[in-house]
C-alpha positions, -999 to +999 in steps of 0.1 A: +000+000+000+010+036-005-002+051+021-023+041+052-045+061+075-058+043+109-072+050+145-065+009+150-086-004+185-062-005+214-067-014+250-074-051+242-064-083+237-069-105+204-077-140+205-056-168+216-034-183+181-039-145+164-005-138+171+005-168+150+004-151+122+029-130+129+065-131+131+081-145+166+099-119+180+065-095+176+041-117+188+014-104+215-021-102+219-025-065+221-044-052+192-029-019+190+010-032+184-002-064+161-019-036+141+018-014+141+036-049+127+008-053+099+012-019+086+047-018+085+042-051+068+018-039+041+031-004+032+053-003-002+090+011+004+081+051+000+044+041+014+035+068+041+011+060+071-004+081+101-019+061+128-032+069+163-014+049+194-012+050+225+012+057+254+019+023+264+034+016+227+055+041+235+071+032+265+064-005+265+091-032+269+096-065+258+081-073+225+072-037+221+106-026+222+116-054+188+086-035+172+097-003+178+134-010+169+120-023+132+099+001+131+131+031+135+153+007+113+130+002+081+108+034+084+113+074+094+094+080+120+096+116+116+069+127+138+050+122+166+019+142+178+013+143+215-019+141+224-035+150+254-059+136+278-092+133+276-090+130+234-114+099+238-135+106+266-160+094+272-152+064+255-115+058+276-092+079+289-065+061+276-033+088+262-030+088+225-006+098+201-007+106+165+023+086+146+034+096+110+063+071+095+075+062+055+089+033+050+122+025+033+146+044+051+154+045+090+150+071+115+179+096+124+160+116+141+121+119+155+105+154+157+075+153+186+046+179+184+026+181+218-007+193+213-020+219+238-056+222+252-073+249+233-070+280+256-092+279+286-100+240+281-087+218+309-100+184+293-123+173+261-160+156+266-179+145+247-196+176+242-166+198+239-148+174+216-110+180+199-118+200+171-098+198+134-091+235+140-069+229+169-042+213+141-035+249+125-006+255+146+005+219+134+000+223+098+017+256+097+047+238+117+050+209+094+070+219+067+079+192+035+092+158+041+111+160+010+140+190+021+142+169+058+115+194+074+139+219+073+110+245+080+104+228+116+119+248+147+115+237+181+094+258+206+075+252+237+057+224+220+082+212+195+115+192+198+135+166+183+151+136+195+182+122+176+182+085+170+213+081+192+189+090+223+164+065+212+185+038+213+205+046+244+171+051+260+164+013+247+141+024+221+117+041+246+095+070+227+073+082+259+099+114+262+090+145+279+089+180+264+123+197+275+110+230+263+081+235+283+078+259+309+081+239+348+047+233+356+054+221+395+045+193+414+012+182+384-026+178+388-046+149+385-048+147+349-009+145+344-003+121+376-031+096+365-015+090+331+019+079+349+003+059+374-015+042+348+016+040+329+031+024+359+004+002+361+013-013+332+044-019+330+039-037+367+016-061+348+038-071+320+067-077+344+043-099+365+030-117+330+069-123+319+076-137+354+048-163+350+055-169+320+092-180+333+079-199+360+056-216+340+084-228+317+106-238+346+080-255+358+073-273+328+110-285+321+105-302+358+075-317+349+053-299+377+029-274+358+005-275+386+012-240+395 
């Protein structure tokens, strides 16, 4: 495919076998990273896609981290939007981020774009949803992908990350905004996200343990556990 446009479902699991079809080292059940490997997987070299994903692509570990090192080593990921919360409400409250890659050459560098609440907004409902407005500043920011994006300059809401960082950082993408203004101790709907974050990455430390007892377990020949 040429180019590929997607808000894939995330927040769940697939069914037991799906992640067959896929290669070993990305197999998993969550939807939103079997979706990443497919696309990759279907664009042509020069194809183009923008997808929304969230946080816990970003910083995941494990299997998330082969994805996202074949993702930096056969595409540019040369942007990603930051989106805040509330984006889905009332629907999930899950963090989201827009993703914009072409395929065929690697990543040297990422440029991240975090989109502010419009002025006097604290959160989105479903009654005062994001609006395609909002995206001006981004559009006038964006620049051509053919001169590098030359036209991009960093600002309290833009900055780029060279691919050095990335991988030093073991391929984790969930990186802060070093250009915004100290904004203290947080509030509730900047905490949340990072417990939840934390939450997560708990779980899949817990599942990889089991998942290691389990086979120790099985090489004894006591699975009763």
């Amino acid at each position: 495919m040429d180019v590929i446009v997607t808000n894939p479902p995330f927040g769940g699991m697939e069914e037991d076998g799906i992640e067959a079809n896929f290669p070993a080292e990305f197999r998993t059940r969550e939807t939103a990273d079997l979706f990443l490997v497919l696309i990759m997987r279907l664009l042509k070299a020069g194809g183009r896609a923008g997808l929304v994903l969230p946080d816990g692509t970003l910083f995941g570990e494990g299997v998330k981290t082969r994805i996202k090192q074949a993702l930096l080593e056969d595409c540019n990921l040369h942007t990603i939007v930051r989106l805040p919360n509330g984006v889905f409400n009332p629907y999930t409250g899950i963090r989201t981020n827009l993703l914009f890659f072409t395929k065929g050459v690697p990543t040297r560098e990422v440029w991240y774009y975090e989109h502010p609440y419009p002025l006097g907004a604290k959160s989105y409902n479903k009654g005062k949803p994001i609006r395609i407005d909002e995206f001006d500043a981004e559009k006038a920011w964006w620049g051509k992908e053919s001169n590098g994006f030359k036209k991009r300059v960093e600002s309290e809401h833009s900055w780029r990350v060279p691919i050095e960082q990335i991988k030093a950082g073991n391929y984790n993408l969930d990186l802060k905004n070093p250009n915004s203004p100290d904004a203290g101790p947080g509030d509730v709907d900047h905490l949340l996200p990072e417990y939840e974050k934390l939450l997560a990455q708990i779980a899949e430390t817990r599942a990889a343990l089991k998942r290691e007892l389990h086979a120790a377990l099985s090489a004894t020949g006591d699975v009763s556990a």
